[in-house]
N, C-alpha and C positions, 0 to 999 in steps of 0.2 A: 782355062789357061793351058795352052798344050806345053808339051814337053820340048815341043821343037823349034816354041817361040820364044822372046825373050822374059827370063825371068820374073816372076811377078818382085815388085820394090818392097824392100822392106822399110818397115818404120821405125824410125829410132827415137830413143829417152833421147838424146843430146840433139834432137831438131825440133825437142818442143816449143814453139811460140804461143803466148796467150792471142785467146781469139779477137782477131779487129771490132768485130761486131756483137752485142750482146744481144737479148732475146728477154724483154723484159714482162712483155705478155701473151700468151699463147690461145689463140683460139680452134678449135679441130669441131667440126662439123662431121658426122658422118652420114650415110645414106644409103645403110644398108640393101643389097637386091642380089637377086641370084646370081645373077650374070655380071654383074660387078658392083663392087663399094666405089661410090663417089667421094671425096674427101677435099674438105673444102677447109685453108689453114688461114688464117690471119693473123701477121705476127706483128707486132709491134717490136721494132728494132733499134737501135741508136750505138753507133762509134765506139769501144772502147776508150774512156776516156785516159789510161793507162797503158794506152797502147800507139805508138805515132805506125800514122797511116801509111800502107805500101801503095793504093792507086786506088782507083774508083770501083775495080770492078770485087765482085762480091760473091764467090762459089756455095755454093749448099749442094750435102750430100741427100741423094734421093736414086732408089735402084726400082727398076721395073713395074713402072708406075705411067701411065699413059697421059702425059702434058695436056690438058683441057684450056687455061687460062693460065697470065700471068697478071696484077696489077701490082701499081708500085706508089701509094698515097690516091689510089681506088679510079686511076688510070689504066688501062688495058695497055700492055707493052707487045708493040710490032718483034716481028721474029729476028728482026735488026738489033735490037737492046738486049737480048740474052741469048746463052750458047746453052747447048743442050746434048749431049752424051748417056752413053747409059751409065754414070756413077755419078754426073754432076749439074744442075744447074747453074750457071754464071750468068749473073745480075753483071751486066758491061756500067752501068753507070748509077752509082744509086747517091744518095745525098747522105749524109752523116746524121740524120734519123728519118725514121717514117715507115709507114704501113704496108708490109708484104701482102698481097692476101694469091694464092696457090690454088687452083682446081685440079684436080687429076685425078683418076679413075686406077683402081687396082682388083686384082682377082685373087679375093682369098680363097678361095675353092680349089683352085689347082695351085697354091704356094705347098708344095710339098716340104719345104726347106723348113719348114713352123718355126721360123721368123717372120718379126712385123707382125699385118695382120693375117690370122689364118682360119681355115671351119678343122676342127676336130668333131666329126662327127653331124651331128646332126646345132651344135655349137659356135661362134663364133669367137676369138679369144686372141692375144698378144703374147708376145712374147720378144720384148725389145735389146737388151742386154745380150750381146754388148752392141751391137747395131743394126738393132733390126727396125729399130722406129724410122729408117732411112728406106725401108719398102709400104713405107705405112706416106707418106707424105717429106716434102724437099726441107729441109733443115740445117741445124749445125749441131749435126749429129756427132755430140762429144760431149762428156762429162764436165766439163768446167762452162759450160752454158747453161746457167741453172734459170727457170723462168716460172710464173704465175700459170696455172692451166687452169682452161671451163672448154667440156667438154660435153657437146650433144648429139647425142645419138638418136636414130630415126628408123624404126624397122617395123615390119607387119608383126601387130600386137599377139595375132596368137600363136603365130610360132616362137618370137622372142616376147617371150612375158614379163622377164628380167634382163633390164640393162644397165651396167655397170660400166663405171669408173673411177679414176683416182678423187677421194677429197670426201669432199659431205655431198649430198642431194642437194640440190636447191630450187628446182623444178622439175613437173613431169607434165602431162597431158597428151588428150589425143590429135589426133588429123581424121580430116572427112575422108580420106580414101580404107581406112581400117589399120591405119598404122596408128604408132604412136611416139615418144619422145620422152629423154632425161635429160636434164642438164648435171653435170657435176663440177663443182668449183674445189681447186686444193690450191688451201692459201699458202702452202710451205713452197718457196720456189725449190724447184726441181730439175736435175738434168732431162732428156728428154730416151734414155734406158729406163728410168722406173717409170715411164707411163703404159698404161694397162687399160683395154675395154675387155667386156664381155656380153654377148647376148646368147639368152637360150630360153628353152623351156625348162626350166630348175627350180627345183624345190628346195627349200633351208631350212635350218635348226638356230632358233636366234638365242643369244642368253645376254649378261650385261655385266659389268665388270665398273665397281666405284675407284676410282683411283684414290692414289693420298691426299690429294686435294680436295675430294670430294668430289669430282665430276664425274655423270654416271655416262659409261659409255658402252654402246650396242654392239656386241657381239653374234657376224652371222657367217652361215658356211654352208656354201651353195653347191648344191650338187643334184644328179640323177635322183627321181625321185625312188628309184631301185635302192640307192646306195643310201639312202635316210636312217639306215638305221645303225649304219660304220662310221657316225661323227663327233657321239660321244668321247671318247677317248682323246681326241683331234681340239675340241672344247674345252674339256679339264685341261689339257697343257697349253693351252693357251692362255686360260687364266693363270696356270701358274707361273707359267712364262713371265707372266704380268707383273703378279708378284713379287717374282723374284726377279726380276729387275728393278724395282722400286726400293726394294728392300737391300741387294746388295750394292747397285751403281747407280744406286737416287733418281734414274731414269723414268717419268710417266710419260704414257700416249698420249699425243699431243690433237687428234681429232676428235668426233664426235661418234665414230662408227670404224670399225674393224673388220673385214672381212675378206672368206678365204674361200674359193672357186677350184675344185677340184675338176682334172680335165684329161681324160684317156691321153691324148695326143703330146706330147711334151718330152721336149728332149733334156730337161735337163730334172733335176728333183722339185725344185719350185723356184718360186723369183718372188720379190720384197717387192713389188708396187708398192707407192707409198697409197696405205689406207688398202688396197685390194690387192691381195696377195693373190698369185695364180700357182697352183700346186697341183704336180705328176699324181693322178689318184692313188700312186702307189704310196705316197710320204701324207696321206690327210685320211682313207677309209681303213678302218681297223672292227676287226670284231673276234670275240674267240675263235668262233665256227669257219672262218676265210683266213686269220691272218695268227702270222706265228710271233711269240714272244719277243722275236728280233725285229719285225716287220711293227708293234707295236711300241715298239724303244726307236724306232726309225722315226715314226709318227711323231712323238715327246722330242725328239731331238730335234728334226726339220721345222715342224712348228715352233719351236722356239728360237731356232736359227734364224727364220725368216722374221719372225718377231722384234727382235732383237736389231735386226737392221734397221730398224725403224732410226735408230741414233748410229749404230755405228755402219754407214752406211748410205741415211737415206738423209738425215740432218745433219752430217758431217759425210760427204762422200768423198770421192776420188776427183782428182785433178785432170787426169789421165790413166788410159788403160795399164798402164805400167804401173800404178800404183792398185791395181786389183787387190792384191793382199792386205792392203791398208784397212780395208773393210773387211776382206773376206778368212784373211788370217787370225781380227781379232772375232769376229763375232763369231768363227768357231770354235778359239777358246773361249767365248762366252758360252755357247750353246754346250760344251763339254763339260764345261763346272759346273752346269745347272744339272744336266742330265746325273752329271758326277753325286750333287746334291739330292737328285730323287731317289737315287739306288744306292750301291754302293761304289766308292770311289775308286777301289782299288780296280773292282772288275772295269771301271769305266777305263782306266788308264791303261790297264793292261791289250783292253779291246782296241783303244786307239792307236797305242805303239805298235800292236801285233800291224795294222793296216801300214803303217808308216815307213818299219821295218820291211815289208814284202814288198811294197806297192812304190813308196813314194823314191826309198833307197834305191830301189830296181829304175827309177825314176834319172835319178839323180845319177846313175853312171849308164847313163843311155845316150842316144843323139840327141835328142830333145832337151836334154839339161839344163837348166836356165834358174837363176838365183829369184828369189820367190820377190824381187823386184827387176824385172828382166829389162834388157838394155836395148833390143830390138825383135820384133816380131812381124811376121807377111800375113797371119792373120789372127788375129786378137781369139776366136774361139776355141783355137789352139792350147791357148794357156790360162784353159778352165783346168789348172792340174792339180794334184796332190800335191805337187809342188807349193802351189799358188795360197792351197788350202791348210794342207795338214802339219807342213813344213811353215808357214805361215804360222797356224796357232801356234806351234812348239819354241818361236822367235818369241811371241807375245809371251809366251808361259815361260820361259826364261826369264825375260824382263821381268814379271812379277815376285822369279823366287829371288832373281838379286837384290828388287826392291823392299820384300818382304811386301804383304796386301795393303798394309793403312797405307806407306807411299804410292803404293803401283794404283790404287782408288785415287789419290789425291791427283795425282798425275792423268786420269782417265776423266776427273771433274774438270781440270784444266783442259784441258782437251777439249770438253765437247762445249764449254764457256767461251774459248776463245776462236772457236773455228765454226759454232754453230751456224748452220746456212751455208758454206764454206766448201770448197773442191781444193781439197788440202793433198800432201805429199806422207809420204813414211816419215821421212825428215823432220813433220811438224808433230809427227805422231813422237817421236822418240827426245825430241825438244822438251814438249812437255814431261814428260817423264823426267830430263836433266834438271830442268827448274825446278821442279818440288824436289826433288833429292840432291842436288847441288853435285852428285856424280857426272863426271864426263863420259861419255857413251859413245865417243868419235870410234873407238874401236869395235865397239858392241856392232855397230851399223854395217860391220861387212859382211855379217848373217843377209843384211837383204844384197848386196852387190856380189856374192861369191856362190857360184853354183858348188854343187857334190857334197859328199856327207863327209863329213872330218871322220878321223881314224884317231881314238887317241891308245897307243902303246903304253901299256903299266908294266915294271919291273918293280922287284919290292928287294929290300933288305932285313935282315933282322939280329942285333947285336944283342944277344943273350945276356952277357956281361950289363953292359950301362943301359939293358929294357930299352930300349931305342929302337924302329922302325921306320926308316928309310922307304919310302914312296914317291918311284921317279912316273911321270907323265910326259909322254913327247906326244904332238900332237902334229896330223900332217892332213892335207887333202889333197886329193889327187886333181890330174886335168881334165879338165871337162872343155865344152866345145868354145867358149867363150873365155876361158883365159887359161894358158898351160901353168903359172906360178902362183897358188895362192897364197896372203898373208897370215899372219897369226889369226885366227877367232878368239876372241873373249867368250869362253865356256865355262860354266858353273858345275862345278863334277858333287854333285851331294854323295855322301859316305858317311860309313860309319869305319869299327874294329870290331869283331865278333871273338870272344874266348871259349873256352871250354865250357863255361855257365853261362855264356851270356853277351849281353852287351859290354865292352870296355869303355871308362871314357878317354877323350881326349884332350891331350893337350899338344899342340905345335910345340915344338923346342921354340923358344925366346917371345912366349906370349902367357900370359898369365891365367886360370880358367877366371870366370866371370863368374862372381855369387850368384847375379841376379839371374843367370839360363838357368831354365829349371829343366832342361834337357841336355849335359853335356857328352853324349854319348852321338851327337849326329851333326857333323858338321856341311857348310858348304865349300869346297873348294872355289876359287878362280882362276882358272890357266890363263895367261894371258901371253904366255911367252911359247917358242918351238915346243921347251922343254922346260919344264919344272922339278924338283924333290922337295918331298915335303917333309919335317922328321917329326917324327910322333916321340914324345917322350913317357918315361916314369909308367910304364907298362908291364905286366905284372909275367907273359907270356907271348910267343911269337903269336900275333892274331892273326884270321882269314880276313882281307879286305869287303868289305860289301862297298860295291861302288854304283856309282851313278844312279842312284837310290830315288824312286820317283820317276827315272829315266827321265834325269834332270838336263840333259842336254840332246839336239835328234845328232847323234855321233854312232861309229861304230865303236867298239869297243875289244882289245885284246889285253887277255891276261891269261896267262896259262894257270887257270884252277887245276886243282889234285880233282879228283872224283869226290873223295872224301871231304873236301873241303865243301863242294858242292852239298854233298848231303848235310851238311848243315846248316848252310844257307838255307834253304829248304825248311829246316825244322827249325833255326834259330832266330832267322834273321827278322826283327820287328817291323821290317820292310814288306811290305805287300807284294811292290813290283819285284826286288830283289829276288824273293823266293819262288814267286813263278820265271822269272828269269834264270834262276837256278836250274830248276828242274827242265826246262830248254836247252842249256847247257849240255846238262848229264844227258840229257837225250840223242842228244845230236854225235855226245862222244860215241854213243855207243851204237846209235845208226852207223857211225863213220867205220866204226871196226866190223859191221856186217855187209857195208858198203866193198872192204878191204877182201871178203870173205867174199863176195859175189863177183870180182874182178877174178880172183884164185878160180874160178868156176866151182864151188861149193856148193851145196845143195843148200838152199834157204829154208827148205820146213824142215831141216834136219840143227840146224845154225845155233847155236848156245850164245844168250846174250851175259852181260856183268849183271854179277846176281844184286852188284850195290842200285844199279835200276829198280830192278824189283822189289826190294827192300823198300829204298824211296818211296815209290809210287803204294806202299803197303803203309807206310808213320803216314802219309800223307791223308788215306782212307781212314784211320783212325785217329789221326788231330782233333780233338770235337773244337778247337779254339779258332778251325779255318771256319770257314763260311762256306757252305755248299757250293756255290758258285765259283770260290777259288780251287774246289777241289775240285770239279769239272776243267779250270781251266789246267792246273798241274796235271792231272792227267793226261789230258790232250796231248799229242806229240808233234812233235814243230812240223809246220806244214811244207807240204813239197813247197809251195813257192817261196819258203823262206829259207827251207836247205839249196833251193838252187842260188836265192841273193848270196849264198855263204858261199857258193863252188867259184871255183877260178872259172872251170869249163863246166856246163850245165851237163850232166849226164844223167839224162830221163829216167831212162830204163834203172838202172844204178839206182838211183833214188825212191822210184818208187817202190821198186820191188823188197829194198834193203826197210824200209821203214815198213812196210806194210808186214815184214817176217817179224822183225819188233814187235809191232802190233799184235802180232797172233801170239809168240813166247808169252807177251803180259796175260793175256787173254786167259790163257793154260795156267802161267803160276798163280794168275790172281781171282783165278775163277768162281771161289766161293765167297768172298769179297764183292765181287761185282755181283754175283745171282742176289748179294743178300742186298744191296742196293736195289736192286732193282723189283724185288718182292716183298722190299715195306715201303714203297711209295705205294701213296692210296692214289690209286690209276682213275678211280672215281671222284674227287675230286672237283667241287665248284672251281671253274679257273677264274684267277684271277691274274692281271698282270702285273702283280706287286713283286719288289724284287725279291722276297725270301720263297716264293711260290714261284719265278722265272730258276731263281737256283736251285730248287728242287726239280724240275722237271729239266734241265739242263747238265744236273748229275746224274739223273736216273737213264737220260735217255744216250750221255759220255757209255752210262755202265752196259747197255743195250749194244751200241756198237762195239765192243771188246766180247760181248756175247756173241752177238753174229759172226765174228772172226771164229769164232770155233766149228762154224759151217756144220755144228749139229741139226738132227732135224725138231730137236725140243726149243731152239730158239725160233728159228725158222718159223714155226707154229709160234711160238708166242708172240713174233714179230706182226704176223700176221694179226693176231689178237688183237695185239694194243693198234692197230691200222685200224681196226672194225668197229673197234669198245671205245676210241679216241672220243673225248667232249671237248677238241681244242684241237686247230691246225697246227700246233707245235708237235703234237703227239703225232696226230695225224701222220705227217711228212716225214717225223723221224723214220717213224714206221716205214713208211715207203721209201725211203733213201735206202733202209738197209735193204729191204725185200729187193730193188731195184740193181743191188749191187750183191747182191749173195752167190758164194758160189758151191752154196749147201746143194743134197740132193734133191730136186724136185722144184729147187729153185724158178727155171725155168715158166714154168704152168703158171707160177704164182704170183710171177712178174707181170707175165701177161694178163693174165685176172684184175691183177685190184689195178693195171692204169689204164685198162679200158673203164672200168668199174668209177676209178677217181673222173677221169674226164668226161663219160657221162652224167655224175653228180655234180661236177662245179661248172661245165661247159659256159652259164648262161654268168658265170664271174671270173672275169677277165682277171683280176691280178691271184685269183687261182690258178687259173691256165697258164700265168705265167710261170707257175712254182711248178707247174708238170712238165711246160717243155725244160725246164731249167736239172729237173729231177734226170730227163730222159739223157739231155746234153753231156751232163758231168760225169755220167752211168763210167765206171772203168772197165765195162767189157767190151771184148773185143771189137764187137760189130757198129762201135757207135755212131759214127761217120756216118755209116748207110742210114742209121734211125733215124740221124741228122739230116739227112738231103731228104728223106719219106716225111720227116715233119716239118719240111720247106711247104710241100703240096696239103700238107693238111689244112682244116680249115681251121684250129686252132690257131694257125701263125697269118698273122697279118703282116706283109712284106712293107710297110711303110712305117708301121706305129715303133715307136724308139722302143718301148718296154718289151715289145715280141722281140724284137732284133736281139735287144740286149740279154734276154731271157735264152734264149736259142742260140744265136751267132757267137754273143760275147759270152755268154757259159761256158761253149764249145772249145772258143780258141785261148782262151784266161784262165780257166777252171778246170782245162781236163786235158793235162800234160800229157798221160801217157799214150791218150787216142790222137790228140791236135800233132803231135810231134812224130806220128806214126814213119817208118823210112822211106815210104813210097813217094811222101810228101806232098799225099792229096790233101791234108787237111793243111797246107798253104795256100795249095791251090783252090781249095773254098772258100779260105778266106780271102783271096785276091778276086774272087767272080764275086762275094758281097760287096769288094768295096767299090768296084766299078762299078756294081750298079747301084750304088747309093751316092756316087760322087753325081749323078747328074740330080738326084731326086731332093735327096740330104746330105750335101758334104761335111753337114759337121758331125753327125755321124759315121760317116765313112771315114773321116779320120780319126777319129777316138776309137774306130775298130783295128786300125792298123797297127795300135801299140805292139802285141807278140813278136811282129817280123820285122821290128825295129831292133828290136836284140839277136839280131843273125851270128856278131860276134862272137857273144854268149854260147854258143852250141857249138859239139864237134866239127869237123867241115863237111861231112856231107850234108848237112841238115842244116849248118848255118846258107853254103852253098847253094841248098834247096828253096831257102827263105829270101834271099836275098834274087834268087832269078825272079820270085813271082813283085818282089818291088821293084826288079825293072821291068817287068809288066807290065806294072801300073804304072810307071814311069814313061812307057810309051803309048799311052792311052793320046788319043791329040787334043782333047779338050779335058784336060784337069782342073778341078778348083782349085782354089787359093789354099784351101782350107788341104786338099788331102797333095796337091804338089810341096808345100814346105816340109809337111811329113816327112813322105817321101825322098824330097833330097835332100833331108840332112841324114835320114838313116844312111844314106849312100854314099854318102862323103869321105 
């Protein structure tokens, strides 16, 4: 699509019609061969009978795919009975039922786009969601055409040894030429996004899993026979997956066999085929010696993600792409509770909002904006967002805390009973939910139709006389691209009162306490109105609020805390997220005031921070009542990309430098603190990835980086140490993150050392190399750029595969503020030469790379100015896709 032609159309929620025609049985023949896949469809079709007819003729979507035959009730149709374009085939006359049957030829070898069908490698594999089954063969390519598939596949047996499909086996054999043949049948009908093949030479780890009902079902997971020994870990959470879906949402697998295909090549983390899951090897191979503590909680999360769609998703799907969230918002609060349930809860929650807070809010007041049930889109892969996803769960996960769990279960049994088989809406999802709880939820629902993140304003009162505390709430959301005025939200604010001892309880003025709560100390709010005051009675002392507790609503949130008040949150508050939320807070005050000090022109290693920081951050190391893992995260100091979500104007420089002087003050006052963390962890140590052994080595390695800030040469050497003596890539990389960023003496030599030294040891495991170019990307010294465009030509970086790209490109321009945003303004200009050349090759890559230069407003003017000429660059490219021209011109709007 050029810039100079007419705009590509967008599609709207309010032009949906149900489809004329259904799709009741699906047949796909394939025919594997170098030079091209033949693909032969036979469909059984008939009339919606819920649907009155517009005319005879009958279009199926089908892209770049070579017309061989057409038959229509096993007639051969002259070139006079259908039209033909490159997005559609039209059937001019067809009868109100009868047998399509399609021949045509496609080239997965050069489908660089890894849609439809593609080779990764030496591999054959799919990847249909949200429309790629439309370069695979001519269809009615949409979600709400759900149909019967048997699918056979036909390739030379010893290079594809294994060949896969959706459903159960139901045939195999050979052919006299040296080929050979599977059949696979999957009785669930299905849209025609979760259909999946796979052929390769691949090796598996099978295991088996009994369900509640007693049926035993095969568990396998196919991969490189290199990679056989990273699918343990990928296994256990799949069974427990299993489990705990039976056990908390009564859900069993409903086939005979289960299996998950891990694949270099893949743009996205995995995809839910139903019965053959196809998964980025970076979300399925785990092992201590390759993969770090986060990358093995990545693994347990994805695989259960994907798991999990099985019902919310693949036996209850979407209607239409604008009901994306319907699925993908809940089955990530599903995948979150469970994850939540393996570890601990609190770190899970606090890990999620951190993301949500940076990424999705930064989201949500961008051009791209769009309510996590969006009203119009030009190209669907677009709004694969944080939006779609993490704002998604956080809708569901409201819903369950107003429901409380027995309803918000009851309401989720309804659900999957009345729509099972079913291309359902948000609507029927939140319906159910109203019937089991007899609550109206008309208001609740503008969570899905209203984009941007509400803002709720708290003022407090406090009447010493009659113990009385006044707590006002205004709540507002600002304009986004899609509507300038939005309504009230129905928001759930969880709270408590904290006193000098303790927790306070509560009582509303004109409500009486309840015997039977055996918790009156923690209520839930509901705003439903602009503004609310709530009065707290019979209270013994002015209290500090703890609010939004659970960060029980995705909102912004303003209250002017004292500091002091802050440190006791911190140390008092029985809330989890509250108290890491706390200690953010106090952080941020007090970056702000060296922030203040840096604008003065001040010297920042000379800079005195508030000693109630320090303090803090000292009851916090000595708490023994946190958990390792919460004091890693309380020490952590708010990340650059979440002090820039807080700035009116982003000012790079400003920020990083005012936080990193932070960093070094704690570093100095809390120095014998941190050495002594970091010298009673036994560095020898079996790993293991359980979460009390993830939080020991995630404080020890916090305590590590506050060492290296002191750019002595005793850490330096140590850092190097634990790089060499590491029995585990968590150690490993910490090590080298710091070595990589030191700007101790000697530093230099030692950098160069151990990442020649690392990428000669992991060279031949690729999702290692990706943690080296990612290492080099994010590096904060000056020169990065340059190391950046030298590790374009390396032969580490493979310019097509999404994981390099992302590893190196999207490190670069997302990760590492102070190099991407340099003044010269070449690191836009890199980033505008990636996306051009990935808008012909992958453009749904090329547009998920353009995020950064979509926030141009965000930045001072020379820099927003800077960012904003290289999108009209891309803007006058003459053949833009779909995918990176919507981008594009709504940043510019």
């Amino acid at each position: 699509m050029s810039a100079r032609d007419a705009q590509p159309k967008a599609i709207q929620l309010k032009d949906y019609r149900p489809p004329e025609y259904l799709i009741d049985r699906t047949e796909l023949h394939f025919d594997l061969k170098d030079d091209k896949t033949r693909v032969t469809s036979t469909l059984k079709m008939r009339r919606n009978p819920d649907v009155s007819a517009s005319g005879k003729e009958l279009p199926l979507n089908g892209q770049e795919i070579d017309l061989v035959s057409v038959a229509v009730d096993g007639k051969t149709l002259d070139k006079n009975q259908y039209r033909l374009d490159d997005e559609t085939l039209t059937l001019l006359n067809v009868p109100d039922e009868f047998e399509l049957t399609t021949v045509g030829d496609i080239d997965p070898k050069n489908n660089t786009s890894l849609e439809g069908l593609y080779q990764s490698k030496t591999m054959y594999c799919t990847q249909c969601e949200a429309e790629g089954f439309r370069k695979i063969t001519w269809y009615l390519d949409r979600p709400d055409v759900m149909s019967e598939f048997f699918t056979t596949i036909v390739a030379d047996k010893k290079r594809f040894p294994i060949l896969l499909s959706n459903g159960n086996p139901i045939e195999e054999g050979e052919t006299d030429d040296g080929r050979h043949f599977a059949i696979w049948h999957d009785p669930h009908k299905k849209p025609a996004y979760l259909f999946a093949l796979v052929a390769g030479d691949l090796e598996q780890i099978e295991d088996a899993f009994t369900t509640q009902s007693g049926r035993k079902v095969a568990l396998r997971i196919f991969v490189e026979e290199k990679d056989l020994d990273k699918c343990d870990h990928a296994m256990t959470s799949l069974k427990n997956a299993m489990r705990w879906d039976e056990e908390t949402y009564g859900r069993e697998y409903d086939l005979d066999i289960f299996m998950i295909v891990a694949v270099d090549d893949f743009n996205m983390g995995a995809m839910e085929n139903k019965g053959l899951n196809i998964f980025n090897t970076a979300c399925v191979l785990a092992k201590p010696e390759t993969t770090t503590d986060a990358g093995f909680q990545r693994v347990e999360g994805v695989v259960a993600h994907e798991y999990f769609h099985n019902w919310s998703g693949n036996r209850v799907t979407c209607r239409d792409w604008f009901q994306l969230s319907l699925k993908e918002g809940f089955t990530v609060f599903r995948d979150a509770t469970f994850s939540a349930d393996m570890g601990s809860p609190t770190v899970k929650r606090v890990e999620d909002v951190s993301v949500l807070r940076t990424m999705q809010f930064a989201e949500d007041a961008g051009p791209m904006a769009h309510p996590i049930r969006p009203d119009s889109y030009i190209e669907i892969g677009n709004f694969y967002t944080l939006t779609i996803y993490e704002k998604g769960h956080e809708v569901v996960r409201m819903l369950r805390n107003l429901l409380g769990w027995e309803l918000f279960r009851k309401g989720t049994d309804l659900y999957f009973e009345r729509h099972d088989g079913q291309a359902v809406t948000t609507e029927d999802f939140v319906a159910a939910m109203e019937d089991v709880s007899g609550r109206d939820l008309s208001q609740f629902k503008r969570w899905y139709s209203q984009a941007g993140t509400p803002r709720l304003t708290v003022t407090d009162q406090w009447d010493e006389e009659a113990g009385e505390y006044r707590l006002t709430i205004a709540q507002s959301c600002p304009p986004t691209p899609e509507n300038q005025h939005k309504q009230p939200f129905h928001i759930p604010v969880a709270m408590g009162l904290l006193g000098s001892a303790g927790a306070l309880p509560l009582k509303l003025k004109g409500q009486e306490l309840d015997p039977e709560t055996s918790d009156n100390t923690h209520t839930v709010l509901e705003l439903t109105e602009p503004e609310h005051t709530f009065v707290f009675e019979q209270l013994p002392e002015k209290p500090v609020p703890s609010l939004l507790r659970g960060f029980s609503a995705p909102v912004k949130l303003d209250y002017d805390y004292a500091r002091d008040d802050l440190m006791r949150l911190m140390s008092a508050d029985p809330d989890g997220f509250c108290r890491w939320d706390a200690s953010q807070q106090l952080a941020m005050q007090v970056i702000d005031d060296v922030m203040t000090a840096y604008h003065r022109g001040e010297d920042l290693n000379t800079v005195e921070v508030d000693e109630r920081l320090i303090e803090a951050y000292r009851r916090v190391l000595q708490d023994d009542s946190l958990d390792k893992a919460m004091v890693a995260l309380m020490l952590t100091l708010p990340s650059e990309a979440y002090l820039s979500e807080q700035a009116e104007k982003i000012e790079v420089e400003a920020i990083h430098y005012s936080r990193a002087a932070v960093k070094r003050v704690l570093a100095r006052s809390l120095k014998e603190e941190m050495r002594d963390i970091y010298t009673r962890y036994n560095h020898g140590k079996t790993y293991r990835p359980t979460a009390d052994d993830i939080a020991e080595r995630s404080l020890k390695n916090v305590a590590l980086s506050y060492l290296m800030d002191l750019n002595d040469a005793e850490w330096l050497k140590a850092s190097e140490a634990q790089y060499r003596a590491a029995n585990n890539m968590t150690d490993t990389l910490a090590a080298l993150k710091e070595l990589v960023n030191s700007e101790a003496e000697g530093a230099d030599a030692v950098r160069q050392r151990v990442l020649e030294e690392f990428y000669q040891q992991w060279k031949g495991e690729p999702l290692v190399v990706d943690q080296w170019l990612r290492v080099q990307a994010t590096s904060t010294q000056p020169n990065t750029l340059t190391r950046v465009r030298e590790l374009e030509k390396h032969a580490a970086f493979e310019p097509n595969n999404p994981n390099k790209i992302r590893a190196l490109v999207g490190a670069f321009t997302n990760a590492n503020p102070i190099n991407f945003h340099i003044a010269s303004g070449e690191g836009y200009g890199f980033l505008a030469e990636q996306v051009l050349r990935l808008n012909h090759t992958n453009p749904q890559i090329a547009a998920r790379l353009l995020t950064p230069l979509t926030r141009w407003r965000r930045y001072p003017e020379n820099l927003g100015n800077a960012m904003k000429a290289e999108l009209e660059r891309i803007k006058a490219e003459p053949k833009l896709s779909k995918d990176v021209y919507e981008v594009v011109s709504k940043s510019l709007v």
